[in-house]
C-alpha positions as CSV (number, residue, x, y, z in Angstrom):
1,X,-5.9,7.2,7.7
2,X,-3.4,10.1,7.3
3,X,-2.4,10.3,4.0
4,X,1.5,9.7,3.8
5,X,2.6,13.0,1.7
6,X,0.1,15.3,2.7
7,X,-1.1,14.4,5.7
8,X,-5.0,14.5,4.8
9,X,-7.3,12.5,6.7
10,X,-9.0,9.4,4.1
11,X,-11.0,6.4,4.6
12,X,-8.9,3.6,4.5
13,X,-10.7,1.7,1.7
14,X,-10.5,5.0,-0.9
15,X,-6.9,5.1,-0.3
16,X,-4.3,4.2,-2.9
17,X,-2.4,2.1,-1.0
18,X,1.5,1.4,-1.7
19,X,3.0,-1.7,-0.6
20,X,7.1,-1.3,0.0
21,X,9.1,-4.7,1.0
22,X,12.1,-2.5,1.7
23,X,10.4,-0.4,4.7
24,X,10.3,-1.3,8.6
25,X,7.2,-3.9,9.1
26,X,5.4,-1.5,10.4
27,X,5.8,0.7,7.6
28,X,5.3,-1.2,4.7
29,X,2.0,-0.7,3.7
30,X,1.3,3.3,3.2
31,X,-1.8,4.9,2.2
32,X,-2.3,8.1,-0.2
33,X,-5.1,9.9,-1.3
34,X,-4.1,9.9,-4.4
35,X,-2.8,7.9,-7.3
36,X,-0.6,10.7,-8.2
37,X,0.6,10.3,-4.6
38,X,1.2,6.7,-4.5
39,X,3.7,6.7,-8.2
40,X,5.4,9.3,-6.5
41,X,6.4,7.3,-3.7
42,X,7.0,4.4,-6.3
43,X,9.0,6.4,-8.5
44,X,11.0,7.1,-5.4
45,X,11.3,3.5,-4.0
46,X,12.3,1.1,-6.8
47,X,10.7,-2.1,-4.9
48,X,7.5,-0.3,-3.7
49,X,4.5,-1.1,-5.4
50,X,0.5,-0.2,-5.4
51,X,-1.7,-2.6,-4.2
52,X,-5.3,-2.9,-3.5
53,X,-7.1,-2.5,-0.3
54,X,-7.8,-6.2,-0.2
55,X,-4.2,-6.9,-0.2
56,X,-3.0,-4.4,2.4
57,X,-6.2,-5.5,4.2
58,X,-4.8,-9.1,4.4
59,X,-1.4,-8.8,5.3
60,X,-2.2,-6.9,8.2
61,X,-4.1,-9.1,9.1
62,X,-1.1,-12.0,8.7
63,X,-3.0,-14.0,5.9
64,X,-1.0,-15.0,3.2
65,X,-0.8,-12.8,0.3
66,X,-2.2,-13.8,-3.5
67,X,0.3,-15.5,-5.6
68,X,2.0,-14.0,-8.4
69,X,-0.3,-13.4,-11.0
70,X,-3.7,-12.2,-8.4
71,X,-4.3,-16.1,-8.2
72,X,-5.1,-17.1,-4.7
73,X,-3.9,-20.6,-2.9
């Protein structure tokens, strides 16, 4: 997966990955290489979010996500 601010190449399960309700459905899950990275984006996109591998895993999938609170249904 290309990093989203640099561009560098990263597995997909060591990226930092940002989850952003706002953004096109294609584009609301966006991986960084980085932690740095990914609250950079945050900072920059009040209703983004980081979120776990598991979690960005899931949704693309189209399973439901964990309720509030990590507790699963």
């Amino acid at each position: 997966m290309p990093d989203a601010a640099t561009g560098t190449h990263w597995f997909a399960d060591k990226s930092v990955w940002v989850r952003d309700p706002s953004a096109d459905d294609d584009e609301r899950f966006t991986p960084f290489t980085t932690r740095d990275g990914a609250q950079a984006y945050v900072k920059e996109h009040p209703r983004a979010r980081v979120v776990g591998y598991d979690e960005a895993l899931k949704a693309a999938a189209g399973e439901p996500k964990a309720a509030a609170g990590g507790a699963s249904r």
